[in-house]
N, C-alpha and C positions, 0 to 999 in steps of 0.2 A: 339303144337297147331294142328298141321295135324293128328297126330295121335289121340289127342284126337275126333277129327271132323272124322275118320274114325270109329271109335270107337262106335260114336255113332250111324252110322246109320246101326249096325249089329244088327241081333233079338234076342232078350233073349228067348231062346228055353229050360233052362234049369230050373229045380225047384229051385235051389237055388238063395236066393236074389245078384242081382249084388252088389260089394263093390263100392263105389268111387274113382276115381285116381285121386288126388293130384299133379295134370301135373303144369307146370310153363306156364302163360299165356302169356309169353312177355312181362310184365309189371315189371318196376324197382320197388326196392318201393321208396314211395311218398314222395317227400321232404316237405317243411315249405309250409304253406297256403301263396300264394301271398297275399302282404299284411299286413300278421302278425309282429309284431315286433323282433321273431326272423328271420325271413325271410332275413329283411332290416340290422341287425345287421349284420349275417354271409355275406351278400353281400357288406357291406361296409368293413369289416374283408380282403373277398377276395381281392376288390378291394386293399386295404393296402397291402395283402402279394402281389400281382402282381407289382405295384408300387416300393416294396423294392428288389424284383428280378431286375427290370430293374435297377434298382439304383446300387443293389450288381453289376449286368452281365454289367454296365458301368462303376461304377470305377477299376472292376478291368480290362477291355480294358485299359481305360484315365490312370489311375495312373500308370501301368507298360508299358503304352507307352512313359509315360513321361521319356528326355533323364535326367539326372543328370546332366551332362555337360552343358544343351541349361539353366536348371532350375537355376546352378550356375550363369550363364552368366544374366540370367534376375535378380537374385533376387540382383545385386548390381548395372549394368550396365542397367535396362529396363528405359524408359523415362517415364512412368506410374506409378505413386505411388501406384496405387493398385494392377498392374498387380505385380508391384517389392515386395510387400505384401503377395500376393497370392503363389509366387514363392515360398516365405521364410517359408511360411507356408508348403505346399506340400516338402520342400525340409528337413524340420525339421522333418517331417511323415514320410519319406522312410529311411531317416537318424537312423530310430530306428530299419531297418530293414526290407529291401524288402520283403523277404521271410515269414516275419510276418505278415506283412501287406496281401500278396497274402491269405495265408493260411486262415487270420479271413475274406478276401471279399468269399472266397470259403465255409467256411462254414456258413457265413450268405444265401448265395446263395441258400447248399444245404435246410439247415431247412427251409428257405423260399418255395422253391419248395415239399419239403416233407408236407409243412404244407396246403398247397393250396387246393388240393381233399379234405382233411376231410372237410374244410366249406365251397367249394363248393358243392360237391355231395349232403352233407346234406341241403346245400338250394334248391339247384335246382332238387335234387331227380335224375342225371341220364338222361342217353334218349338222344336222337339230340337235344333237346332243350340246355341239356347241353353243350354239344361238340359245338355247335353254338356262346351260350352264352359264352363262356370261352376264345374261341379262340377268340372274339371279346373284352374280356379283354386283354387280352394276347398283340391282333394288338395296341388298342387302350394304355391300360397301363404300356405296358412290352418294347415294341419294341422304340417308343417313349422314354421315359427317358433312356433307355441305346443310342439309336442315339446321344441325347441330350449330354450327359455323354461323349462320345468319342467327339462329336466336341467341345466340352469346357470342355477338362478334368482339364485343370489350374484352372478354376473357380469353377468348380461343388467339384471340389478335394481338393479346400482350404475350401471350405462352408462345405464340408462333412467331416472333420479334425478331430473336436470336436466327431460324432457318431464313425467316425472308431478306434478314439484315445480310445475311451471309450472300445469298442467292442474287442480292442485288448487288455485290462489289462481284461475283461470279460471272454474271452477266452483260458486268459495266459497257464491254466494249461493243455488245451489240445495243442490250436494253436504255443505256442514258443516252445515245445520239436519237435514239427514238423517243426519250421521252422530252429531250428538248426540241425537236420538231415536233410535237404534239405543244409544248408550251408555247412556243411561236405561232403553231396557226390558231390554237384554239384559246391562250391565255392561261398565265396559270392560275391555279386558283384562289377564290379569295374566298375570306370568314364570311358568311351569308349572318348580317344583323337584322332583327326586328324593325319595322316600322311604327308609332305608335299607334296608328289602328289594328297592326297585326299585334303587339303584346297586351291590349285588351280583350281582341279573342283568344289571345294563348292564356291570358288570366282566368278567361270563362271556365276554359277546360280543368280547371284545375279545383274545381268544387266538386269535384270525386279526383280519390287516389289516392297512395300511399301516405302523404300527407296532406290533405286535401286544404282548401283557403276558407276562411270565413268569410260570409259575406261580406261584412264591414270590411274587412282585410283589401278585400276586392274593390270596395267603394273606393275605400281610400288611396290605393294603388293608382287607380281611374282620376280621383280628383287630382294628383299630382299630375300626372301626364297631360292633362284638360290645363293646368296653370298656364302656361305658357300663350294657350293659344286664346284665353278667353281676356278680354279686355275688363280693366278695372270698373269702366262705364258701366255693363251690363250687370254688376252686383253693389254700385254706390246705394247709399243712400242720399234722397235727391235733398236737396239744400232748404228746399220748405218745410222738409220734414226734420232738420237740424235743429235742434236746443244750442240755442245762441244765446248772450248776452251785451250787452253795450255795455263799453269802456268806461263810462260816464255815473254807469247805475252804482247807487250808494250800496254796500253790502250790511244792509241791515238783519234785525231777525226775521223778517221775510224773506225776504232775497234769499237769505239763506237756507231759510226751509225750504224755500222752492228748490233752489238746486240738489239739496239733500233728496227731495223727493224726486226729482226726476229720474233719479237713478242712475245716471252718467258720470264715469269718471274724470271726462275730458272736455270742458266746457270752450267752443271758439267764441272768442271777444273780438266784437268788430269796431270800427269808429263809428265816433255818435254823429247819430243821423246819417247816416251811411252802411243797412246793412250787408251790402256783399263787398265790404272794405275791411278782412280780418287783420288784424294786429298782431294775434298770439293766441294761447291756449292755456285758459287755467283750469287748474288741476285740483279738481273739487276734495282729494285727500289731506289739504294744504289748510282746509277751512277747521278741519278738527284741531287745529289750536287758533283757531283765530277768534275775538272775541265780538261778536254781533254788535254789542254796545257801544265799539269805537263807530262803529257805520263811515267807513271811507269807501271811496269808488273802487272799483274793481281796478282803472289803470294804477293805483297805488300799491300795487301786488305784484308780485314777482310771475311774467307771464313765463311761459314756453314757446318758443318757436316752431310757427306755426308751419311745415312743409307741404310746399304746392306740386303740383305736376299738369300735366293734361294727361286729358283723362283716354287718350287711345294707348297708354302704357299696360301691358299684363301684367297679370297680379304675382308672375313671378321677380318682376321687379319691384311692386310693391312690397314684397315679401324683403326682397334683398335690401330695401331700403326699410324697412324694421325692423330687419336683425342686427342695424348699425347701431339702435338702442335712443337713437337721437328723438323720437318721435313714435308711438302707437296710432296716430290719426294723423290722414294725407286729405289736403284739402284738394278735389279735381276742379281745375279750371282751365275754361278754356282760351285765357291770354293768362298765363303763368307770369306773377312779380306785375301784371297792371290789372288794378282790380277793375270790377266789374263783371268778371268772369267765371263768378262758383258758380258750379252748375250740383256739386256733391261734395259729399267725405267718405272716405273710405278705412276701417279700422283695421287691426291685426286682427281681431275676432272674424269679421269676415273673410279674411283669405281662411284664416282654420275653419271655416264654416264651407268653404270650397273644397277644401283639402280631404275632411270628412266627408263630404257631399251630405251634410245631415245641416239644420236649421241649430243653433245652440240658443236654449234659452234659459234666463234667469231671471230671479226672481222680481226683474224690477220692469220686464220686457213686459211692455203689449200686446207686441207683434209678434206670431212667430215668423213672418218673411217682409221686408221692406216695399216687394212690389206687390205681393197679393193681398197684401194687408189684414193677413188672415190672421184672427185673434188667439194670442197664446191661452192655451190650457193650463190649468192648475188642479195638481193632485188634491185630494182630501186630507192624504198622510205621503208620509215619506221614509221609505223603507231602505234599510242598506242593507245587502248581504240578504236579500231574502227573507227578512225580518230581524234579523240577528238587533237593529235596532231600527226601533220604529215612533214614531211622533206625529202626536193622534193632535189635534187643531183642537177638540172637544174637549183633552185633558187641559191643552195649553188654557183655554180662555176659562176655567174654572181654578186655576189657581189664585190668590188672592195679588193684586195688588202692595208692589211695597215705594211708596215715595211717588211723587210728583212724576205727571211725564216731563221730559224737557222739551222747552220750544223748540228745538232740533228737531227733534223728533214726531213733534203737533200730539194734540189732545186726540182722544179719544173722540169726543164728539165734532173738533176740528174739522172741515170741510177743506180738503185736499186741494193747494192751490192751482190752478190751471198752468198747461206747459207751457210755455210761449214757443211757437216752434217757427221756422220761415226768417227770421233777423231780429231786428231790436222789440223790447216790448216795453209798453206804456200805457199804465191807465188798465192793463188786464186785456188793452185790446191790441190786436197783431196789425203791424205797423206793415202799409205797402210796397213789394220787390219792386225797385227800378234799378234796372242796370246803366250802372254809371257809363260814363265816354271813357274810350280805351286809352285816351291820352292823356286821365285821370293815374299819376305814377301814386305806389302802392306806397305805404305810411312807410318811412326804413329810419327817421333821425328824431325820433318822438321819445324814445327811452331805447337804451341800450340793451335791455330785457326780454323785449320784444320783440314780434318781427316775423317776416315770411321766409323761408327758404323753399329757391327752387330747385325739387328732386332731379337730379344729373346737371347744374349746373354746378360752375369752377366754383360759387358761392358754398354751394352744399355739398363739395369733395364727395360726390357720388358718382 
């Protein structure tokens, strides 16, 4: 245009006639008459191919953000019949193959975008008006439904099921040779599972939110995934500390208050004069009919068998070998069926005390933990439900007396017999651990009642 404008104000000095020059004025050419019916046609055309870019440029954001795993988890376990609908739907679409699916949302994409300029340029002819107008479909109908499209890719991805499912048998013959060269170089895809240090941070997150975890909820979650890995060693109770009795002790009225007061429901009997040579296990619930007066030894009692292991076994096998019902107390040792070898026991209570990751204590406990030796507390009262029932110690000891206590039970002024703990006891006083010789074999032909099983041997069918 400058040149032309320079052009003309030179003087024609010459005879011959000046030619014309056929300069480009700036001007695009002319698209459709506002107005016209093609005009409105290609502008509704455009607006459609803008609408299906953002469609295409969001599912395939939504649908290849969607995990497999989270899709699995909703389409059986979601509490929304539709969301669990929607799941099953999108999970049956990917199911035919991620990489087909990507490939046909990519080339509806491109055709959509390749097709866009030809109906617009020919409506709008061109020029700033275009580039104005365009980019105002683009903000308005492009950006929108793809936003749309990522925040609700479960929904917009099950509604849009039937157009992709179509468009992928449409496209078979270019889109699946591509998408099985995309699964050969690159693999195809697999379900991405947790690790369990990753679903203990995924547990964290979960103490806010729609339905958020309770702590304990979380503890407990935590302590099962720890079973496995933590060894029965690390939570026994060590064998010094064991309420033992010898095979040989008469069950008189002593003996017998002593075990009543120990508090245990599961007493190991070893051989006499030998205490890390167990026998068996009796069962202090057995002595509520038994009469003190006869006073016969404890081997004249029907024991339990006593089941061993070594102790580098996790407590989830200890657990598995208490749910057999055969035994609640596992004696660890380390040469299993030859004694000499307890080094601990290990009860059902403590793996539930793992499980919980909480200390459980009752009313007979000491201790509240085995290794820190930290002394258990005791309430003043005891309240359930928040008071709904409560029991005040103050009322208790002001009501009168009816009858005699029993020697079971000890007097009142009765001085509480000492535990014997560590193996046999004698005299009140605690008798010395020597570990016997390993080529010492464990009691097995002494009574048919008794006896050791070793936890996963053919003996103990475990």
């Amino acid at each position: 245009m400058l040149l032309h404008l320079l052009l003309s104000f030179l003087p024609s000095s010459h005879a011959s006639p000046s030619l014309p020059l056929n300069l480009p004025d700036g001007s695009d050419e002319p698209g459709e008459e506002f107005g016209s019916p093609e005009f409105w046609y290609k502008v509704v055309v455009s607006i459609g191919l803008v609408l299906l870019g953002g469609v295409f440029a969001g599912l395939t954001l939504g649908l290849m953000g969607l995990d497999e795993l989270h899709l699995r988890v909703l389409s059986t376990s979601s509490d929304d019949p539709k969301e669990r609908k929607n799941a099953q739907k999108v999970l049956s679409l990917l199911r035919k193959g991620r990489h087909w699916v990507l490939v046909v949302l990519l080339l509806g994409n491109v055709i959509v975008n390749e097709s866009l300029p030809i109906f617009l340029d020919s409506a709008l002819g061109g020029g700033i008006a275009a580039v104005v107008i365009s980019t105002t479909m683009i903000v308005i109908f492009g950006i929108i439904p793809q936003a749309v499209s990522v925040r609700y890719g479960l929904s917009v991805g099950a509604s849009c099921t039937p157009i992709v499912l179509t468009m992928m048998y449409l496209f078979a013959p270019i889109a699946w040779p591509i998408a099985k060269l995309l699964d050969y170089v690159l693999g195809t895809h697999e379900t991405h599972t947790y690790k369990k240090a990753e679903l203990r941070s995924f547990l964290a997150f979960h103490r806010q939110g729609e339905e958020p975890l309770r702590d304990d909820e979380i503890s407990i979650l935590n302590g099962v995934l720890e079973l496995n890995n933590k060894k029965v060693e690390q939570i026994m109770t060590p064998i010094q500390d064991v309420v033992t009795i010898s095979a040989d002790r008469v069950l008189d009225h002593a003996t017998v208050d002593w075990l009543l007061r120990s508090g245990y429901s599961r007493i190991p009997v070893h051989k006499p004069g030998h205490p890390l040579t167990f026998i068996g296990i009796l069962l202090v619930k057995m002595l509520s009919i038994y009469d003190p007066s006869s006073s016969i030894p404890v081997s004249e009692l029907p024991l339990s068998l006593l089941p061993e292991a070594p102790p580098t076994i996790n407590c989830f096998q200890a657990l598995d070998y208490f749910q057999t019902g055969r035994a609640h107390l596992l004696l660890l040792s380390r040469t299993p069926g030859i004694e000499g070898g307890a080094i601990g026991v290990i009860t059902l209570e403590d793996i539930i005390e793992e499980i919980i990751s909480e200390e459980i204590v009752d009313e007979t406990d000491r201790y509240e933990d085995n290794v820190s030796k930290r002394r258990a507390s005791r309430m003043k009262n005891a309240a359930v439900m928040k008071g709904i029932v409560e029991y005040r110690v103050g009322r208790a000891n002001s009501l009168p007396e009816v009858g005699d206590r029993t020697s079971l039970l000890g007097s009142r002024n009765q001085s509480p017999m000492p535990l014997y703990r560590g193996g046999a006891e004698s005299d009140g006083a605690l008798l010395s651990v020597s570990p016997q010789p390993a080529s010492q074999r464990r009691i097995s032909n002494l009574n048919p009642q008794y006896g050791s099983v070793i936890v996963g041997s053919p003996n103990g069918n475990n």
